[in-house]
Every structure is written in structure tokens, then in C-alpha cells.
N, C-alpha and C positions, 0 to 999 in steps of 0.2 A: 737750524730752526728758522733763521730769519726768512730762508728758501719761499717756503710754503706760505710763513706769517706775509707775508710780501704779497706772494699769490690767491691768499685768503680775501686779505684787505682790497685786492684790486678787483676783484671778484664781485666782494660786497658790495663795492661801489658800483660797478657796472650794473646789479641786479636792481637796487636802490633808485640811482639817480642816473642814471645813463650812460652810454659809451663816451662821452666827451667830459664828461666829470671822471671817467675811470682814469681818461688819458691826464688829465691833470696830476689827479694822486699818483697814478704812475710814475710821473716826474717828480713828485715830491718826496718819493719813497727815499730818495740813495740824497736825502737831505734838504735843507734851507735854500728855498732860492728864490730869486725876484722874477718877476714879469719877464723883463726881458730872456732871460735865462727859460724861463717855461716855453716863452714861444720859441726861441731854438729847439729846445730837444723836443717838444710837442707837434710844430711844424702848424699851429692854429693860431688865427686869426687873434691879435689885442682885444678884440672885441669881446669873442667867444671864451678868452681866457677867463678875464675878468668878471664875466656874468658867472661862468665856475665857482670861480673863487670866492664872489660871494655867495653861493649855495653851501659853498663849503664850509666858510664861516660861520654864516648861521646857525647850523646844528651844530658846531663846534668843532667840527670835523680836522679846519683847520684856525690856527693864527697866526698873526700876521706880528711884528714889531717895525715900525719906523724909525731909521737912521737919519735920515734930515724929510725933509717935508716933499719930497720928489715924489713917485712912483717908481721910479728906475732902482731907487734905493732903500725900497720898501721890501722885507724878508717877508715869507711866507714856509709857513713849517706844517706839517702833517700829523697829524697826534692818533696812530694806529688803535691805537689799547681804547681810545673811546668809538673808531671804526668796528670792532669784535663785539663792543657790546650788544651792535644790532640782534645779536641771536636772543640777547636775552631781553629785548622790548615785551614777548609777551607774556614775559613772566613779572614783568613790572606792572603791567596792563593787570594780571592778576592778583596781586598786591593792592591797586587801587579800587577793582570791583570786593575785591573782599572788606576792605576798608571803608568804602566810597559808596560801594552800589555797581549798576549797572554807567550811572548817567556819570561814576567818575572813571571809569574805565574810556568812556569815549572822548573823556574829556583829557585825560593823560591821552592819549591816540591821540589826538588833535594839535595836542602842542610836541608829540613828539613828530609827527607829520611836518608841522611848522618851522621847529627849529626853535623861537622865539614869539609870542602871541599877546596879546592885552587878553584882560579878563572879559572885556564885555564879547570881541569876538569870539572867546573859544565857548562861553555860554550860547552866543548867538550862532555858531554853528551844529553844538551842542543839539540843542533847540531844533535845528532842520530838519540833524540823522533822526531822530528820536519823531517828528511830523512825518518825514517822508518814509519812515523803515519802522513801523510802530511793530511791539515786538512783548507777546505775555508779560515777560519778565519786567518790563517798564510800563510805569503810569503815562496819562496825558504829559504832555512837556508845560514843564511850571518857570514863569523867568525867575520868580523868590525861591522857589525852589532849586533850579540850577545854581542859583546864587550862594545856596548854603551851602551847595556840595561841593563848588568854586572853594569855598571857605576852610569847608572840610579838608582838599587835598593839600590847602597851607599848612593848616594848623597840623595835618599829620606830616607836614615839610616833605610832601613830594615834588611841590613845585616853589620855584622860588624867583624873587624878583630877577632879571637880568642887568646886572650893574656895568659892564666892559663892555659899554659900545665906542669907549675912545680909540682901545688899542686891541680891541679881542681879544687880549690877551689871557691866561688865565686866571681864575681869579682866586683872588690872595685874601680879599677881606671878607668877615664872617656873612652868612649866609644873611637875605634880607627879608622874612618874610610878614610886612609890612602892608595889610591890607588897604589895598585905594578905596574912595568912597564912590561903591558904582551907582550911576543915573537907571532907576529900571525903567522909568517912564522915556526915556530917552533912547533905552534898548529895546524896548515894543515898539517904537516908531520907527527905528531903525528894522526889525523884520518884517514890517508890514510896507516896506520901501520908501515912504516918507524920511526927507532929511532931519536929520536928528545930530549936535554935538555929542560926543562922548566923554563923558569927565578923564578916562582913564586911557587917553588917547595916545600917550605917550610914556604909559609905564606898563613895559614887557616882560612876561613871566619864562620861564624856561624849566626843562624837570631839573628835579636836583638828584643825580645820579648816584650823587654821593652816600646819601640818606637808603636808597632804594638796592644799591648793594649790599649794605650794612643790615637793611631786610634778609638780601637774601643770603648772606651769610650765619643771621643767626637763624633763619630755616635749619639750613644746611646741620647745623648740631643740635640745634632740638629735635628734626626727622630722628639724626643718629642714635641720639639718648629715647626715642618713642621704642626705635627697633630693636634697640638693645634691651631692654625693660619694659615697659608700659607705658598709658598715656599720659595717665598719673606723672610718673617720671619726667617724660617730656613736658605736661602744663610748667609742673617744677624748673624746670630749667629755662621755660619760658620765663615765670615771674622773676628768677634771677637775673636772664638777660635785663628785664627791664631796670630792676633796680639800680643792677650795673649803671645805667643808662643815667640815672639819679647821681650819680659820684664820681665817677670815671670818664675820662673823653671817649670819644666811642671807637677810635680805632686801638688803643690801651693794649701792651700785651696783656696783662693780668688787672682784673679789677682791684678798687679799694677794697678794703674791709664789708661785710654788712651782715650787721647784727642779726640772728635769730627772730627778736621779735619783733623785726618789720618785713621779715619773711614770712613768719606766721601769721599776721595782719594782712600779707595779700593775700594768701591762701584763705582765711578766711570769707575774703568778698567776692571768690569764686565760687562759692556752694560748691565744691567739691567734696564729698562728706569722706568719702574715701583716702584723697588727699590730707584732709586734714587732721583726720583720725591717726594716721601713720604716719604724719610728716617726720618725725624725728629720725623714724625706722630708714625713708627715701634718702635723706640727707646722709645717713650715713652710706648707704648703698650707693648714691653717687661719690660719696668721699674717699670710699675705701675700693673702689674698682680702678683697674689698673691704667684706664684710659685718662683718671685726673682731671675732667674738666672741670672739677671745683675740688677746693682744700681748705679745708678747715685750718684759719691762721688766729685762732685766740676763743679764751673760754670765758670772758666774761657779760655776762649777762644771756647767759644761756647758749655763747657758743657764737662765734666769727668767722663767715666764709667767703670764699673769693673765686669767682669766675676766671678761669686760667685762658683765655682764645688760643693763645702762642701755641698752649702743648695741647688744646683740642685741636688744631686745624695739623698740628704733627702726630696725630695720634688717627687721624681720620686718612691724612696722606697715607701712613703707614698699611692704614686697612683696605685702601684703595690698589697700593701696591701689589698687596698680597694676592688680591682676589684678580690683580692682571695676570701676576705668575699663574697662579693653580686657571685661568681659562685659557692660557697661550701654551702654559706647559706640562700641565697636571698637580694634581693635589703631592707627590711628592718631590716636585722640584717646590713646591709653595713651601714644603716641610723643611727643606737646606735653604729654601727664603729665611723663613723665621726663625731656625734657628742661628743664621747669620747674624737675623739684627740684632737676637738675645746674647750672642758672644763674641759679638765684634770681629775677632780675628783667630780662627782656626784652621788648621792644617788638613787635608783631604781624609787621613786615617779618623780624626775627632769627627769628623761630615758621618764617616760611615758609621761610627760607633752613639753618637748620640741620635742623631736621624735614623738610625736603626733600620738603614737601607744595605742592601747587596752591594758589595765592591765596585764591581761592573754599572750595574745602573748608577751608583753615585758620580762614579767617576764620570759619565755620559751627561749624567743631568748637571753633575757644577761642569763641566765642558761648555754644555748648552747655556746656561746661564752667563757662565764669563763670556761668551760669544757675542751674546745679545747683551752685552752690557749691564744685568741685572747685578751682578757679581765681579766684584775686582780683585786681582791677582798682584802678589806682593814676593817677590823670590827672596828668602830668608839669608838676613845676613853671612858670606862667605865666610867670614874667619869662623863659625863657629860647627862649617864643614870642610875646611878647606881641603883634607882628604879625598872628601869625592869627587868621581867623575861630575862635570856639567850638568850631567840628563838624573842625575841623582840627587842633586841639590832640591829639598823640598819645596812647597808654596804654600801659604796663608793667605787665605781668602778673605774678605772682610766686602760691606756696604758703604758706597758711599750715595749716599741718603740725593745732595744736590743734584750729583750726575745724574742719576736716577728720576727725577723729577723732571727737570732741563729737558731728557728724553720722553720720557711721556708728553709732554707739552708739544715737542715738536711732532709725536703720535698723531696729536688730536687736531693740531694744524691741516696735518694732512689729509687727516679722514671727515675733517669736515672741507676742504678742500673738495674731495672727491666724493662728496655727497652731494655738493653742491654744482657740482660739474654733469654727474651724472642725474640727477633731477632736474638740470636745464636739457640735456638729452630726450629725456621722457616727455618733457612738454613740449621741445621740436618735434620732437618723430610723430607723436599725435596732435599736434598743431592744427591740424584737418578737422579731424572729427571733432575736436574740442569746441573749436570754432561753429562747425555745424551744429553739435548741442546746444550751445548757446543759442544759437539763430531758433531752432526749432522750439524751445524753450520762451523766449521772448514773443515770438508768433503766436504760441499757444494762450500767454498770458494775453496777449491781444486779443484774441479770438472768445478769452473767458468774458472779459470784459465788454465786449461786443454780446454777448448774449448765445455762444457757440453753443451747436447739440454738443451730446455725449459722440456719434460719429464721426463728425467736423472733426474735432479732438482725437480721437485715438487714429486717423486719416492721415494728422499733423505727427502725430508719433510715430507712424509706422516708417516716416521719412527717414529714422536711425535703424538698421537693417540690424535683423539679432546680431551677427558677425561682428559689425562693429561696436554697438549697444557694451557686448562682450571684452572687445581688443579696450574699450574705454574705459570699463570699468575696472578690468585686468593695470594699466596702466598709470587711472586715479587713485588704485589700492597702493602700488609699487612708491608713487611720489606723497600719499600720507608716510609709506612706514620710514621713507628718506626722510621725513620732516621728522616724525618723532625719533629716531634716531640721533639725528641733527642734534633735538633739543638735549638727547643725553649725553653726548658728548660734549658737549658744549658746558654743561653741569659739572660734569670730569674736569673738565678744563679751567672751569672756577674754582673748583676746590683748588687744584692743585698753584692757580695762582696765588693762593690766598696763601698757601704754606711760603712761597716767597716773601710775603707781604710784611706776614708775620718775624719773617726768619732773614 
């Protein structure tokens, strides 16, 4: 696993921040090392290191710990697991337009672009995209306005103070989100290029990743419970995540208690008439379905329930699994899938007789399975054949749940490896024509601008020859469906961490 996770992360980096920052992480990958140690195996300049390094720190990428006050003696460590999140910046970014709007969507971009940012510039840059790129969806650009939506992405704790500029290190004490008092008169002077102090000159915000996973985790089981059931179903489980959120720490395997009727008091201030009408009906139909992401733990006062994450995010691995067997090896090796996990440990005659497959194909397909790892093989205690020949000692087959995960992850390493290998491909190989679109594109908007005919302009188009027009558009189709591709494995790959997380 660590193979690919290694050449994922170097990858990223290279696409990200450049070939001289890749070289850096590279050396950091195989562990802790100083300066001097980087410039050995790197073969670059102290100079060039160092400007790295602090790119690296910045967005978090890396930290550092100091053993005496030297730089020779200064550690520098690589922290991968927040390198992988890059795939999922824009589904944070969507998180924050849903929440925020449009104008907090640029404004989380801005600070994840940053690494680290003050309030007033990520408003005042805000401010520019929004002047120079005006766009349906957004009003004129407001400074009290971005100001509130600045405020908005605290209070919903996307973003938080940055407290660890002594040691980088990570940080340990609670989250700070502690609004500064912004100068707006002093940030209109400042866009208009007059010098202007900034009140908040020296206090840096950063996202809080923390918070925006835990977003998308509980997505993740409320989508499950929509498809599984209704939306109804899924609101429901939304308002219990949140209540959870009221009682419980948020990474919790199982929540507190919560009472019936402050269940029913959220549901109520959703005007959902339908929800609210059947609530009781819902509650139990999530109680008593076998997936368990909630249980009823007490009857008083109309009834005591508890959000389970532990056995939802095992019960979602589990359905994840299944649906890899039945696409890699058909619906009835998925059939000796599930009833593995339901009986734990059975013998090849019990495979044929409850999966109610033919001999032959059974025997083929658990082959296939123990092959690939999906299924593991157990040769049954000797003393209780010791009679038989060797090749006639039976086997009992069983799951083991870890391996199994462990392997898909290192799956998903690699195919996003090799998605990402081959869409840098596609944008070499058409480099050319890309390039010219551009040109012919930017020309044109010149030429609108100038006051161009309708011939002028289609003159400036004809410069993309159908043939190529064609190979471009063939090759920009190829590198969306790698992108969204990308995003779903990537999705896969969250789930499936999350079952570690839990477990």
C-alpha cells in the first residue's frame, strides 16, 4: 500500500506546487529529516530547500519540531493523509457555497490557495474575483457584506484562527474561532491602493479540516439512509446527526442518549408535514433495519435513541464491498460474498448448498475469491482427520473484514494514481492545440471588445481547423470523465478510511 500512497502523494505535489517541492516531499516520504540531510538526498541548493519548506509548512503539509535552536538540528516531517485530502478541496468548496453562498465558496478557495490568510485580505481578494470575473449568480461585491460571510464561514467553523506559528506543529489545543475587530474603512482604502493599517494584520485564519470532514462524513450516511428509504428518512437522520452534535464529541463511536421529544421539536421547524406526521412510523424503520444506524437505548419519555457511526460506517464498508465483488466477479460470487459475512466460517459443501450454486461454478468462484483475497482459507484441524490423505483434509472459508479493506485502499491508491498519470498524458499530448484555443479565444475577446464584425470573428475561428476543433474536443471529454472518476474514488477511499477511524 504504502507503494502507490507514496506515489500518489508525490504526484500531488508535483501537480500542485511544483517539481521542486515534489523533490522535497520525496525526501520526506521514507521519514524525519533536517536540512542538511534534504540537501544530500535532494542534491538542491539550502536556499531552494528552505523556500520549500516553507511552502510546505504553510498549508500544513509539513512540520517541523526544534531540538536546540540550530537549523542543522531542526526535524522536518511530512504529514501524507492531509497531502490526499487535495482530491477533496472541492467538495469542501461545496460545503461552503451551500452554506455561505457563492462569495464563501471563493473565499474558502482563497484561503485554501493561501495555506494561512487574515480576514481583511481574504475579503479584499474576495472583493477583486467577484469585480473582475462578475458572474449571474453573485451581486455587486459589498465590503459589509463579504464581511458577514467572512463571519458566516467561522461561526459555521470552517475556518479557524491559526495558533502554531512557534513550532508548526500540530495543534493540540481547542479550536479558536475568535472573531478580530475588522477596519472596513481602512479595507476600501486599501482596494482603492491608498495606504491603509489593517487592524487584523497579524491574526491568520486557516480551514479547519477537521470540522469539514465530519461534513462529509455525515453526507456520506445520510445520502445512504435517502437511498435506502426516502428523503424524509434521510432529513431524519440529518436532524439526529445534528442533535448528536448537541451531546456527543463529534468524532464519538456512538452518540448520547436523545430524547423523543427534542427529536420531534426539530422536525417540527422543518415544515415537513409528511415527516412529521409519521415520525414515529420513520424512527422505528430506521431502528429496526438491519443496517442499525440508530437504536433505541430507553423508553422514557416517549422513547431514547442513539446515532451508532461505528456500526454505520461498518455496515456501509460492508455494502461497498459487496457491490466491488458482484462488479469484478458477478452477482454470484457477491452471493458466497454475503453469505461468508452471514456465517463466518464454512466448509465448500455448506458454500454449495446454501448459495444454492452448482458444484463446479462454486468451487471456481470461492477459488476466485480466495485468489483475490476477498476470502480466506483455514485447513481444518488434523486430529479430527487424521485418516485422510493430505488433498482430502477439508477447508473452511471465512472473512476477514481488515484485510479486506487494507486492500481496497491500496485499489484506490492506485487507480487514482493512474488517473492522474494518464490525465497529465492527455493534456501533454494536446498541449498544442490547447494552447492555440486559448490564443484564438483571448484574440477574439479582443477583437469583441474593439468593436469586431460578425466576419472578423468567425475569420478568428476558422484558425481551429474542424479536425482539430474535433481531436480537442474528443480529449477535453476524456480528461472531465478522469476528473469525475477521480472524484469517485476518491469518495470510496473516504469511506473506506473512515471504517479504520472508527474500528
Amino acid at each position: 500500500m504504502k507503494d502507490f500512497y507514496n506515489k500518489l502523494c508525490v504526484l500531488l505535489l508535483e501537480e500542485f506546487l511544483g517539481p521542486i517541492i515534489r523533490r522535497i516531499g520525496n525526501s520526506l516520504l521514507y521519514g524525519t529529516k533536517t536540512i542538511p540531510a534534504i540537501c544530500y538526498g535532494t542534491r538542491l541548493p539550502k536556499r531552494k530547500i528552505k523556500e520549500g519548506l516553507s511552502v510546505l509548512i504553510k498549508y500544513g503539509f509539513v512540520t517541523y519540531h526544534k531540538k536546540e535552536n540550530t537549523e542543522e538540528n531542526t526535524e522536518y516531517t511530512l504529514h501524507q493523509s492531509k497531502i490526499i485530502m487535495i482530491f477533496r478541496y472541492p467538495r469542501y468548496m461545496l460545503f461552503a457555497k451551500t452554506y455561505c453562498g457563492d462569495e464563501g465558496e471563493i473565499m474558502l478557495e482563497e484561503v485554501l490557495k493561501q495555506g494561512f490568510i487574515t480576514a481583511s485580505e481574504v475579503i479584499m481578494k474576495t472583493y477583486k474575483r467577484i469585480e473582475y470575473a462578475p458572474s449571474k449568480s453573485t451581486q455587486p461585491p459589498s465590503i459589509p457584506n463579504l464581511k458577514d460571510v467572512f463571519e458566516l464561514l467561522v461561526k459555521n467553523q470552517f475556518l479557524m484562527r491559526n495558533t502554531s506559528f512557534e513550532t508548526m506543529a500540530e495543534d493540540s489545543k481547542k479550536p479558536n474561532y475568535n472573531l478580530p475587530n475588522l477596519d472596513l474603512p481602512a479595507i476600501s482604502n486599501a482596494l482603492q491602493g491608498k495606504n491603509a493599517e489593517l487592524t487584523d494584520s497579524k491574526i491568520y485564519w486557516k480551514v479547519n479540516f477537521d470540522r469539514l470532514t465530519q461534513d462529509l462524513r455525515d453526507q456520506i450516511v445520510i445520502s445512504a439512509v435517502t437511498q435506502k428509504f426516502d428523503k424524509n428518512a434521510g432529513e431524519l437522520m440529518r436532524q439526529l446527526i445534528n442533535l448528536m452534535y448537541l451531546r456527543t464529541a463529534s468524532w464519538a463511536d456512538t452518540s448520547n442518549p436523545i430524547p423523543y421529544t427534542e427529536i420531534k421539536e426539530e422536525v417540527k421547524k422543518l415544515n415537513y408535514e409528511e415527516l412529521e406526521h409519521y415520525l414515529d412510523q420513520y424512527l422505528r424503520l430506521l431502528e429496526e433495519d438491519s443496517t442499525q444506524f440508530i437504536k433505541r437505548v430507553g423508553d422514557s419519555g416517549g422513547g431514547q435513541y442513539s446515532v451508532n457511526m461505528k456500526n454505520a460506517f461498518k455496515q456501509l464498508t460492508w455494502a461497498t464491498l459487496e457491490h466491488i465483488v458482484t462488479e469484478r466477479f458477478g452477482s454470484k460470487a457477491a452471493r458466497i460474498f454475503r453469505l461468508l459475512r452471514y456465517e463466518l466460517d464454512v466448509n465448500l459443501e455448506q458454500i454449495q448448498n446454501l448459495a444454492m450454486i452448482p458444484a463446479k461454478e462454486a468451487k471456481f468462484l470461492t477459488y476466485v475469491l480466495s485468489q483475490e483475497n476477498y476470502i480466506q482459507t483455514h485447513e481444518m484441524k488434523k486430529s479430527a482427520y487424521s485418516l485422510l490423505p493430505p488433498k482430502s483434509i477439508p477447508y473452511r472459508f471465512c472473512i476477514d473484514l481488515t484485510k479486506i479493506v487494507e486492500m481496497e485502499i491500496e485499489h484506490c491508491y492506485q487507480a487514482l494514481y493512474n488517473i492522474m498519470t494518464r490525465r497529465e498524458h492527455e493534456s501533454a499530448s494536446n498541449k498544442r492545440m490547447i494552447e492555440k484555443q486559448l490564443r484564438v479565444q483571448i484574440l477574439s475577446a479582443n477583437l469583441k471588445e474593439h468593436g469586431a464584425t460578425e466576419q472578423q470573428l468567425a475569420d478568428i475561428a476558422e484558425m481551429m481547423t474542424p479536425s482539430e476543433t474535433e481531436q480537442l474536443e474528443k480529449a477535453q471529454n476524456t480528461i472531465k470523465k478522469l476528473s469525475a472518476t477521480e472524484s469517485q474514488i476518491d469518495e470510496t477511499l473516504f469511506l473506506l478510511t473512515m471504517y479504520f477511524r472508527y474500528h
